[in-house]
N, C-alpha and C positions, 0 to 999 in steps of 0.2 A: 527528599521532596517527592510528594505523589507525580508516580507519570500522567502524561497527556495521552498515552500511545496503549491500547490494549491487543496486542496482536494474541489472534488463535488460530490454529489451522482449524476447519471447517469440518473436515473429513482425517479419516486415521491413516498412519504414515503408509498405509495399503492401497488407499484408495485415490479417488481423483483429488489434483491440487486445488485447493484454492484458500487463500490466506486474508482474514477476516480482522479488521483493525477500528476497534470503535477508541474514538474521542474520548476521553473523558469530561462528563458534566456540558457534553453539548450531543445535539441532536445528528448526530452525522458520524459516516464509516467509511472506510475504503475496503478496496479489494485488489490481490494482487491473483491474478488466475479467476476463472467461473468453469473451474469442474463442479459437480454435483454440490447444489444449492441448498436440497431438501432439508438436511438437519439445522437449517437456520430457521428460525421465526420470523414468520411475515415483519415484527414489529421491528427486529433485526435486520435486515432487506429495504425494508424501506428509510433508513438513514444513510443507504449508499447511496454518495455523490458519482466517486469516480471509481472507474474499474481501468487496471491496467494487465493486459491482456500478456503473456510472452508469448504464445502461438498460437496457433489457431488448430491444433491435433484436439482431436474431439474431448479427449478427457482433458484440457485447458478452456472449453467453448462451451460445452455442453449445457452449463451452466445459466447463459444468456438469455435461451425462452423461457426460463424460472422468471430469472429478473425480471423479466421485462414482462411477464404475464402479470405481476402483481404491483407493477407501474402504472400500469393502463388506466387512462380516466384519471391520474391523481395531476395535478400542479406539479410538475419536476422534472427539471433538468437530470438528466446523465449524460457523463464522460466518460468517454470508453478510448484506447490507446493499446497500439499493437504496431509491431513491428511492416517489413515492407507485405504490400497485397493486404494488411489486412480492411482498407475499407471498401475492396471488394467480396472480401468474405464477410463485410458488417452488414454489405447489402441483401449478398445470396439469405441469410437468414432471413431480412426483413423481406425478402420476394417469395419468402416461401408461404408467406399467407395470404388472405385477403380481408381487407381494411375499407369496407366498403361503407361499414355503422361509424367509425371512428367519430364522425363531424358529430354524432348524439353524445358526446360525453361532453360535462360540463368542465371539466379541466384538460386544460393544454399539456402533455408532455412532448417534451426535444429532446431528442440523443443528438450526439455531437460524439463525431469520430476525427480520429486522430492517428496518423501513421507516420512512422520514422523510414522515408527512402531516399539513395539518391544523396545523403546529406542535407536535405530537407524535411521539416513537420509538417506534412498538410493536411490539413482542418475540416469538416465538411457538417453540413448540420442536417438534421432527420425528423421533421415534425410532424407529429402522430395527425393532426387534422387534413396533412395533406398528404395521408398513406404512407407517409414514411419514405415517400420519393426524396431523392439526393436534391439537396439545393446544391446543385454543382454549378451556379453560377456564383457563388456565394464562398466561393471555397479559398482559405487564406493559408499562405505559407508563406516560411522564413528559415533561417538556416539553422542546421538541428548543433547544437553546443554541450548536447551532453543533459540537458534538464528537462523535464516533460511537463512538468507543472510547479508555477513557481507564483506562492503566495507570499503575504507580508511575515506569517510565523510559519511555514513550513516548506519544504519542496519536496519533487519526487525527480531523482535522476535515474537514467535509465544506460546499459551499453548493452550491445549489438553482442550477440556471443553466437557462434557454430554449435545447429543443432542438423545441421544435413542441411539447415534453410533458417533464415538471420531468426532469434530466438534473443528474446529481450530479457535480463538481468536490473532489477528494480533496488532502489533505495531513497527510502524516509526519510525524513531529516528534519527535524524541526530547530529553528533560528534560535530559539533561546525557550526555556522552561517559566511560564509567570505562573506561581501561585499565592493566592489568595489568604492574609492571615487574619482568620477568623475571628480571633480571639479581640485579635487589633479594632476589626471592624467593630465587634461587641460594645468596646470601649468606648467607640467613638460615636455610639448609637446607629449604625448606619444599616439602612435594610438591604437584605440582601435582592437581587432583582437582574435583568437586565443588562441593565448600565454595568456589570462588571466584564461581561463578554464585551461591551463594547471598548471599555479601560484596557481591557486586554490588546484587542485590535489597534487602539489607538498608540498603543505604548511599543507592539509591535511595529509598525507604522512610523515611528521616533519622530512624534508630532512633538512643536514648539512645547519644550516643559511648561511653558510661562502660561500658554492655554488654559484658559478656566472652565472646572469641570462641576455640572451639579448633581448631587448624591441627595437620592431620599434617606430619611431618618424615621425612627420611630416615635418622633416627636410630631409626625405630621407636616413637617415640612421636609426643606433641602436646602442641603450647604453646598456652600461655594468651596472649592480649592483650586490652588494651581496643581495643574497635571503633574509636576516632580514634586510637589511635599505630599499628594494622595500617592502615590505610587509608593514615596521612602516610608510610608508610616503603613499601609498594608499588603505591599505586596513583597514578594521575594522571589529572588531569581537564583538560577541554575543552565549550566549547560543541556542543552535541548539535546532530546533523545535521537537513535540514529536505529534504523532497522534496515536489514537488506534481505533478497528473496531473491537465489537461485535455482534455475530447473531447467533439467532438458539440455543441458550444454556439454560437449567433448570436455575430456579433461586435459586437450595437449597445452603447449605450454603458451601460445596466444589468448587463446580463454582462462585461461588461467592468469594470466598479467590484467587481465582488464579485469573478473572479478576479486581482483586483492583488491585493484585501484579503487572499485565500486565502493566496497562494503566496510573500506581499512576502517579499525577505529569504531566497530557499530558495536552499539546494546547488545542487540539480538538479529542473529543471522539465521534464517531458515533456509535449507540448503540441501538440494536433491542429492543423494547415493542410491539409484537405480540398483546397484549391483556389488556383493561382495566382492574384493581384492584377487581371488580365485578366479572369476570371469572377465577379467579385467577386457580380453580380447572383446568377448562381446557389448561388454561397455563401452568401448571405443568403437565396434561395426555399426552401432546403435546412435552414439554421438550423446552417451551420459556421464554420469561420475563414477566412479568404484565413494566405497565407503570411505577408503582411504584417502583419497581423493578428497573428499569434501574437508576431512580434517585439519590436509596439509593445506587447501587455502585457508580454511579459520585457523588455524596456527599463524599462517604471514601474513593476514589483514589484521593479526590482532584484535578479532573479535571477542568482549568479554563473556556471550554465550552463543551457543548454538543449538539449532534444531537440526536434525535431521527427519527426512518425509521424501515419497515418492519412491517406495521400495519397490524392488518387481515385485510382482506374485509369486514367481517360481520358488522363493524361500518361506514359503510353508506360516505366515504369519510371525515370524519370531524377529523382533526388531533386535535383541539383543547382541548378537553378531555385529550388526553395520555399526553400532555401538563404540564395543570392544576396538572395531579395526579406526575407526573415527580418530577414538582415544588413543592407542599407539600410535598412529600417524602424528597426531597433534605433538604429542609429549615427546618425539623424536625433536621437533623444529621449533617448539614452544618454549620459554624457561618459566612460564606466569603459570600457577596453577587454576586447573579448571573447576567450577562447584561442584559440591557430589553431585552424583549420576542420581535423579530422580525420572523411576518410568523411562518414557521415551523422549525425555529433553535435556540439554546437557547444559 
């Protein structure tokens, strides 16, 4: 079955992070990091909802007055989410302008920040007509459980990992896979529109089956069904997709237990190796992964693929090494084989 989940890294495994996830067949993205923005397309950019931030070191941030410069003036919410302090670092950037025009746009946008400290989420919102001052009276928290955002088809959990300062470790998840059989729908004359995004939602949601549902046709009108004979006659299911995205975290073996726990079990794992297996000292003075490293956790979370991304510079552009050391790590503690080696994704 076609996935829902299109993940790409943004930038090359050289460059600043940031991990780009459109929808399939709907208007909306995620983002996991806002290093350098530039190679996206505006029409790319403006279907991010939310952005989940792991730090706030400049080539994880940087990214942020891109986004939000081509925000401006539109109708939209953004969510933005980062570990402790960051929504005093979400304000230093908004205090670095001034927002004096803002009240002349015809459309409202609100950021909404979000920080994990303390064992607490707390919330705060940022709306562009009133300069992007904190409604800090307005600000809501509850106890952090491990999940950062939790809808009817998908979620995003997050753990707290050592990068010299709390550094967040993200994963996808989507509740269950619903697609759409066309062929079905053909039969049964029914036009396509709308209403199936909403069928989706509603069946996500595990609304009353017995619920009566009305479908346009190409006959000009709309039929009536119950919500469980539309869903058995065109749709079909599948276990939903899982993606995880580590960066910036020590490889000792505390970080290391909370990212298996994170990511066990995902599609696809994007996952920092700062440094070859040789420097291993300075990947630990540093608080990254060696290459080796990132393998042996995708080996014990049982991930069936992974990316590797966020090389230093000091190795001369040549991904193929961190590779190589990936792969022997893996097939040491792995007995499942991995897909061929295509480029730089595994």
């Amino acid at each position: 079955m076609a996935p829902r989940f299109h993940p790409r890294l943004v930038n090359g495994p050289f460059d600043d992070p940031a991990l780009y996830i459109a929808f399939a067949h709907e208007k909306r993205a995620i983002l996991f990091d806002l290093g350098n923005l530039s190679r996206l397309s505006p029409r790319d950019i403006l279907k991010i909802t939310h952005c989940f931030v792991s730090h706030t070191h400049m080539d994880h941030f940087c990214g942020f007055d891109h986004l939000l410069r081509l925000c401006l003036g539109r109708e939209k919410n953004l969510h933005f989410y980062g570990p402790a302090g960051f929504l005093d670092n979400l304000e230093g950037k908004l205090r670095a302008y001034n927002w004096n025009l803002v009240n002349h746009f015809r459309h409202p946008l609100v950021l909404s920040g979000t920080e994990i400290a303390d064992g607490q989420i707390r919330s705060r919102h940022y709306a562009c007509r009133d300069g992007f001052k904190p409604q800090t009276g307005k600000d809501t928290t509850h106890p952090y459980r491990g999940i950062l955002l939790k809808e009817p088809s998908l979620s995003v959990k997050a753990a707290i990992l050592d990068h010299g300062i709390p550094c967040l470790g993200f994963c996808l998840e989507e509740s269950i896979n619903i697609q759409i059989d066309k062929a079905a729908m053909a039969r049964m004359s029914l036009m396509p529109g709308p209403w199936i995004r909403q069928l989706k939602e509603t069946l996500h949601q595990q609304h009353d089956k017995d619920t009566w549902v009305e479908v346009p046709t190409y006959h000009d009108d709309r039929r009536r069904f119950r919500l469980g004979e539309l869903a058995n006659r065109i749709t079909r299911r599948s276990n939903g997709q899982k993606i995880g995205y580590i960066t910036d975290a020590a490889g000792h073996r505390e970080n290391q237990t909370k990212m298996i726990a994170l990511v066990r079990n995902a599609d696809h794992l994007f996952i920092e190796s700062a440094f070859q297996s040789e420097d291993y000292r300075r990947a630990a003075s540093k608080f990254h992964l060696t290459a080796s490293q990132a393998g042996e956790v995708a080996a014990k979370a049982g991930v069936k693929r992974y990316t590797l991304f966020h090389f230093s510079p000091r190795y001369n552009d040549d991904s193929g090494p961190f590779y190589q050391e990936a792969r022997s790590a893996h097939s040491r503690i792995s007995t499942t084989p991995l897909p061929q080696f295509r480029g730089n994704k595994i």
